[in-house]
N, CA, C and O atoms as a GROMACS GRO file, in nm:
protein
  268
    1UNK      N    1  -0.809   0.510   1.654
    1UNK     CA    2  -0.678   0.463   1.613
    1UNK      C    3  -0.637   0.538   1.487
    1UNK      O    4  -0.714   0.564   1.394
    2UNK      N    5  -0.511   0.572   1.490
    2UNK     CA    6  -0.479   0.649   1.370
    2UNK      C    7  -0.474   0.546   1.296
    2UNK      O    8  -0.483   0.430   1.336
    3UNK      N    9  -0.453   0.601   1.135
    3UNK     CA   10  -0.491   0.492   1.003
    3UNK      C   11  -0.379   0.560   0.905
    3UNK      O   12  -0.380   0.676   0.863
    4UNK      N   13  -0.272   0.447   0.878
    4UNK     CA   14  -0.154   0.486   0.846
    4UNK      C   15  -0.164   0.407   0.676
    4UNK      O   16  -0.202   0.290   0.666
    5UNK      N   17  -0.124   0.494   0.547
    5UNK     CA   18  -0.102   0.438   0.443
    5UNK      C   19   0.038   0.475   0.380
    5UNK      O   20   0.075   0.585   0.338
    6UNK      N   21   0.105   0.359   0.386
    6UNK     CA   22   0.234   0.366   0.373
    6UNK      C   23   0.283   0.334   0.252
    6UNK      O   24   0.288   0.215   0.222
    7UNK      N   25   0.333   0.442   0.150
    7UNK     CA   26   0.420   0.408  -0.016
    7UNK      C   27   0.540   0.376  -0.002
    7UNK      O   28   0.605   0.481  -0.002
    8UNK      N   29   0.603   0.291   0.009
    8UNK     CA   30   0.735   0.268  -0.033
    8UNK      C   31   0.778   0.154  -0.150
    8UNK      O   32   0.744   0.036  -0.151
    9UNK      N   33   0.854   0.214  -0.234
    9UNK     CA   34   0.919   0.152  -0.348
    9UNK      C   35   0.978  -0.004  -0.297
    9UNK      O   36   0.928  -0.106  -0.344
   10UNK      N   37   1.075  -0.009  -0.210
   10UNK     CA   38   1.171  -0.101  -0.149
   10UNK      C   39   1.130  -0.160  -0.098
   10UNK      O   40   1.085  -0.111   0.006
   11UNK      N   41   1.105  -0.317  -0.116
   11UNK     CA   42   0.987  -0.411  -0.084
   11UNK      C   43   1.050  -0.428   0.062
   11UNK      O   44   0.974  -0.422   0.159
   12UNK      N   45   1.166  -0.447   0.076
   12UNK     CA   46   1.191  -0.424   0.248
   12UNK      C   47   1.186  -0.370   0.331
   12UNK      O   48   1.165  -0.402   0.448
   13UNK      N   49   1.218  -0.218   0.252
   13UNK     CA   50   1.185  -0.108   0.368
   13UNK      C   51   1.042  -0.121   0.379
   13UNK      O   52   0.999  -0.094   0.491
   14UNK      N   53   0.962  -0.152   0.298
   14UNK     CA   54   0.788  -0.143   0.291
   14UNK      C   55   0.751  -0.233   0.423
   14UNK      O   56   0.676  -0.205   0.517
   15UNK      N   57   0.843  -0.372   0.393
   15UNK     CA   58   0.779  -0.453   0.529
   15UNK      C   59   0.797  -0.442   0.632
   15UNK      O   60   0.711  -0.478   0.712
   16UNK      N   61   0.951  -0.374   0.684
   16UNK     CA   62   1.009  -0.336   0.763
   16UNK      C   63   0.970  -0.234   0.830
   16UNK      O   64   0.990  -0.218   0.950
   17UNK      N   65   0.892  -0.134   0.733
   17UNK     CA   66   0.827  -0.036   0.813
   17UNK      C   67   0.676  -0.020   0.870
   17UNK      O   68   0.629   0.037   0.968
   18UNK      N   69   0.618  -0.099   0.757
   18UNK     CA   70   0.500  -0.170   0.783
   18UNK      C   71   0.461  -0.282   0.966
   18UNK      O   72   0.362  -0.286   1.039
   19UNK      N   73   0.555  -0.330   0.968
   19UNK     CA   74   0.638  -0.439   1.108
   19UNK      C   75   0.596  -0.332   1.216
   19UNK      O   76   0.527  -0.344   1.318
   20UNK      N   77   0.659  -0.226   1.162
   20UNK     CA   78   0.725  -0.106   1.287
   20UNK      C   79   0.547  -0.038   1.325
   20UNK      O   80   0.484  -0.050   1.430
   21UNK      N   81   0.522   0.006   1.245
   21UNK     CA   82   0.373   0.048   1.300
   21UNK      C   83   0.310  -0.004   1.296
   21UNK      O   84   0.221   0.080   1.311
   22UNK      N   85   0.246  -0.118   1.285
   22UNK     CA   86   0.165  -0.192   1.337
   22UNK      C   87   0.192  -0.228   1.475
   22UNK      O   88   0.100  -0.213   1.554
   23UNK      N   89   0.329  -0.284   1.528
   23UNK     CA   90   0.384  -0.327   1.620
   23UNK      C   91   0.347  -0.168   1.740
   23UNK      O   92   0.304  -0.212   1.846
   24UNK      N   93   0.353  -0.046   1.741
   24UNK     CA   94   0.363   0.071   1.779
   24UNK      C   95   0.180   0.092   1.802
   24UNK      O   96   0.134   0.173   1.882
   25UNK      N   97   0.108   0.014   1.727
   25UNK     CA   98  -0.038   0.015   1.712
   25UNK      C   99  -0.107   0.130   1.666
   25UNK      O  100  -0.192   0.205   1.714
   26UNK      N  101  -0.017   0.120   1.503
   26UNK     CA  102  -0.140   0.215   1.413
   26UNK      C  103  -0.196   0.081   1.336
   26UNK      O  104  -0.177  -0.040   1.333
   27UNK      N  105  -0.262   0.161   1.288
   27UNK     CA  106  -0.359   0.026   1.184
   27UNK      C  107  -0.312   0.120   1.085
   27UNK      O  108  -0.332   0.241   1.084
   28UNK      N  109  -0.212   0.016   0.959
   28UNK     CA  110  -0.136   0.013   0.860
   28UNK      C  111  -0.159  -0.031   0.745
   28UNK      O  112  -0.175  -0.152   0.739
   29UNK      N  113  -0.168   0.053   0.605
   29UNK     CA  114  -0.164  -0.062   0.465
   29UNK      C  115  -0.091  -0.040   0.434
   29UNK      O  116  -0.018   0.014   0.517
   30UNK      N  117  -0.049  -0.052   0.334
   30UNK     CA  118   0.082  -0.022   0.250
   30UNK      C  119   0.092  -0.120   0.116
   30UNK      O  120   0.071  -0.240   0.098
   31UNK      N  121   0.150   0.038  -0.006
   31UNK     CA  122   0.148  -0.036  -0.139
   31UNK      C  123   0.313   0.005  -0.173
   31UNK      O  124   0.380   0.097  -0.128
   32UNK      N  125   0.339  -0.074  -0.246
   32UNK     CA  126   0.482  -0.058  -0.314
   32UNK      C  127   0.497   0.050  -0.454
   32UNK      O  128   0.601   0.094  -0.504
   33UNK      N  129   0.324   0.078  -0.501
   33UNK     CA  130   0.370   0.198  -0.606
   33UNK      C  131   0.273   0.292  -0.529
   33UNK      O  132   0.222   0.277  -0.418
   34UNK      N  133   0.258   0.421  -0.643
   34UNK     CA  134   0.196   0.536  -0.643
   34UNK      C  135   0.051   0.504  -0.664
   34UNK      O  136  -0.043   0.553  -0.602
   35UNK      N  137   0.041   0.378  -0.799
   35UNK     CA  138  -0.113   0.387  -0.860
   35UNK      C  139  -0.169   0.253  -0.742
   35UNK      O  140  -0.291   0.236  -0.743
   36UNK      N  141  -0.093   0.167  -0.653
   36UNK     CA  142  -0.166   0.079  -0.552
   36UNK      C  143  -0.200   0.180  -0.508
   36UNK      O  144  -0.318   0.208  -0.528
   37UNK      N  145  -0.109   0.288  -0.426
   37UNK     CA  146  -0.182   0.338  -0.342
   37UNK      C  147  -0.287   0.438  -0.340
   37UNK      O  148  -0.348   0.476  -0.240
   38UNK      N  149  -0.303   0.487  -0.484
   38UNK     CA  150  -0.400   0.529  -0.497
   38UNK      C  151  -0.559   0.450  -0.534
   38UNK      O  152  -0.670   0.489  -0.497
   39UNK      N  153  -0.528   0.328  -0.619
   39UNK     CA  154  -0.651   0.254  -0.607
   39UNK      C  155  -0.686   0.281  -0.427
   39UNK      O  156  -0.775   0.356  -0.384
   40UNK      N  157  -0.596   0.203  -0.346
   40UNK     CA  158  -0.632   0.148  -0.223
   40UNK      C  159  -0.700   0.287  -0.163
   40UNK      O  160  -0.814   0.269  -0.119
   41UNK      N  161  -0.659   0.394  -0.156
   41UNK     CA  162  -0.693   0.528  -0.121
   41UNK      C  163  -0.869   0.552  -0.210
   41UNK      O  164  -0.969   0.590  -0.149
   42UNK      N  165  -0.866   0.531  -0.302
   42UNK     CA  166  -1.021   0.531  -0.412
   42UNK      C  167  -1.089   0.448  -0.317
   42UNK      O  168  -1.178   0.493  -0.246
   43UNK      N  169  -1.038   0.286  -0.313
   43UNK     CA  170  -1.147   0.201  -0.244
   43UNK      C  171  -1.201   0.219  -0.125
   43UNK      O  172  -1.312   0.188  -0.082
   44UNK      N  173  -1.116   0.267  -0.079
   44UNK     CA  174  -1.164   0.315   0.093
   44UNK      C  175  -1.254   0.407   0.099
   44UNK      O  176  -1.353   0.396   0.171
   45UNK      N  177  -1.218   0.558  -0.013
   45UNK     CA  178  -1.320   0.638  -0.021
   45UNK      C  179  -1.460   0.609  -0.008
   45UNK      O  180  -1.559   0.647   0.054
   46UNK      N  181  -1.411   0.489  -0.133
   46UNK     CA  182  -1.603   0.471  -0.175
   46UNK      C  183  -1.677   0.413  -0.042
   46UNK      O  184  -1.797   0.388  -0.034
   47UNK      N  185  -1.619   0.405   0.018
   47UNK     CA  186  -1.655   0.365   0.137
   47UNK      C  187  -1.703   0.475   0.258
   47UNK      O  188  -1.625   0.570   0.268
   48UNK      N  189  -1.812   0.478   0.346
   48UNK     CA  190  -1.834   0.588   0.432
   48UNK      C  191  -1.693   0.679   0.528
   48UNK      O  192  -1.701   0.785   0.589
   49UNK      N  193  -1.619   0.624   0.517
   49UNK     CA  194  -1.489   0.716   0.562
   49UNK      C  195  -1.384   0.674   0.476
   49UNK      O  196  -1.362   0.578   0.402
   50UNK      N  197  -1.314   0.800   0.516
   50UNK     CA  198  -1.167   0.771   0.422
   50UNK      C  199  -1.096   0.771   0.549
   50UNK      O  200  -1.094   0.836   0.654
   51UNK      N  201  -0.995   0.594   0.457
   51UNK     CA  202  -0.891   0.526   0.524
   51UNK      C  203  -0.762   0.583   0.597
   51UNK      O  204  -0.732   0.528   0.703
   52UNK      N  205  -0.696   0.670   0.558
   52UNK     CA  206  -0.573   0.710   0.639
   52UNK      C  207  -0.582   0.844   0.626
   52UNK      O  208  -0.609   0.924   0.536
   53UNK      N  209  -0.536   0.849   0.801
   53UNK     CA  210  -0.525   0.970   0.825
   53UNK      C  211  -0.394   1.059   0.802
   53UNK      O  212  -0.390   1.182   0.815
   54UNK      N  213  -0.274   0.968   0.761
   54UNK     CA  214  -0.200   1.093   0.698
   54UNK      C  215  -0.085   0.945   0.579
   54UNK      O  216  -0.092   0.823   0.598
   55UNK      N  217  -0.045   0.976   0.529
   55UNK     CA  218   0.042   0.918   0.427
   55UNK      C  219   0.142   0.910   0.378
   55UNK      O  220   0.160   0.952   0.264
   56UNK      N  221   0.283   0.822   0.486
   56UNK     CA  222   0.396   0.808   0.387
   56UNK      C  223   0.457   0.781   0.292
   56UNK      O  224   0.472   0.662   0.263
   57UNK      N  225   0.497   0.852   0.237
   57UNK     CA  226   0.529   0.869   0.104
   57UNK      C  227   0.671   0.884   0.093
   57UNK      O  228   0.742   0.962   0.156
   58UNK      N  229   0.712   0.783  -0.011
   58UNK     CA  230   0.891   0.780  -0.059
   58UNK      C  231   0.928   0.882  -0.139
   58UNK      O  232   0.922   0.880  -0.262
   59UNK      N  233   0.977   0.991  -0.056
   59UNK     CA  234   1.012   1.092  -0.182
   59UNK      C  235   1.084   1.033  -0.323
   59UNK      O  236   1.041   1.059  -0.436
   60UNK      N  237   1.182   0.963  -0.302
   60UNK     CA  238   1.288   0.917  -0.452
   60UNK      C  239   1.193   0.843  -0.562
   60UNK      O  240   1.219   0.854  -0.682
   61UNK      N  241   1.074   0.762  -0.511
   61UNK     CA  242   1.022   0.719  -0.586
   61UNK      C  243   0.929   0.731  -0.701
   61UNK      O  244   0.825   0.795  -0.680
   62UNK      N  245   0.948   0.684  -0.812
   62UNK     CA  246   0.881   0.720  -0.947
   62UNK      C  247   0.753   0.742  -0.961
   62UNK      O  248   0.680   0.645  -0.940
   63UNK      N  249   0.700   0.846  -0.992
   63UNK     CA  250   0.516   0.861  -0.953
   63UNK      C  251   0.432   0.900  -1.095
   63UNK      O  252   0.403   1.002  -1.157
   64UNK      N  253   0.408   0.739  -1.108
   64UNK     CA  254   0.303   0.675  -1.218
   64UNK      C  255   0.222   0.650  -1.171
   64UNK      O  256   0.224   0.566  -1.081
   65UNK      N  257   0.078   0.735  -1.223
   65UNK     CA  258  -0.067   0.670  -1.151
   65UNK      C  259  -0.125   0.612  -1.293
   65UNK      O  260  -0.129   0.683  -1.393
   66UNK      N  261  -0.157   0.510  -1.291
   66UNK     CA  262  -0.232   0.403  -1.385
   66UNK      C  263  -0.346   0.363  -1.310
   66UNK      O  264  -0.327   0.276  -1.224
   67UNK      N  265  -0.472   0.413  -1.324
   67UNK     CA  266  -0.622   0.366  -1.287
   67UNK      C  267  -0.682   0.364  -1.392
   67UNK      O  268  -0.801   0.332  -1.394
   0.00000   0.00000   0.00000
């Protein structure tokens, strides 16, 4: 199964798009900033595979990583 990690700023478009692929049957996370999704991207690492296989990303949105 592909493994989808989804950034979007816009807490609606986030759920809304989030809805959409899961429903389509990727297996989906999704964070609303840059530094969720990079924790979430770290945690998975530490883990024997890494979580998503490719990563949408909100171009307009502000990119602050705080870890």
């Amino acid at each position: 199964m592909k493994k989808i990690l989804l950034v979007e700023d816009d807490a609606l478009l986030n759920k809304t798009l989030t809805y959409n692929l899961i429903s389509e049957g990727y297996d989906t996370v999704s964070a609303l900033n840059a530094g969720t999704a990079a924790q979430l991207q770290l945690f998975f690492s530490s883990k024997v595979f890494r979580y998503s296989n490719i990563c949408l990303l909100s171009c307009t949105m502000p990119f602050s990583v705080h870890i």
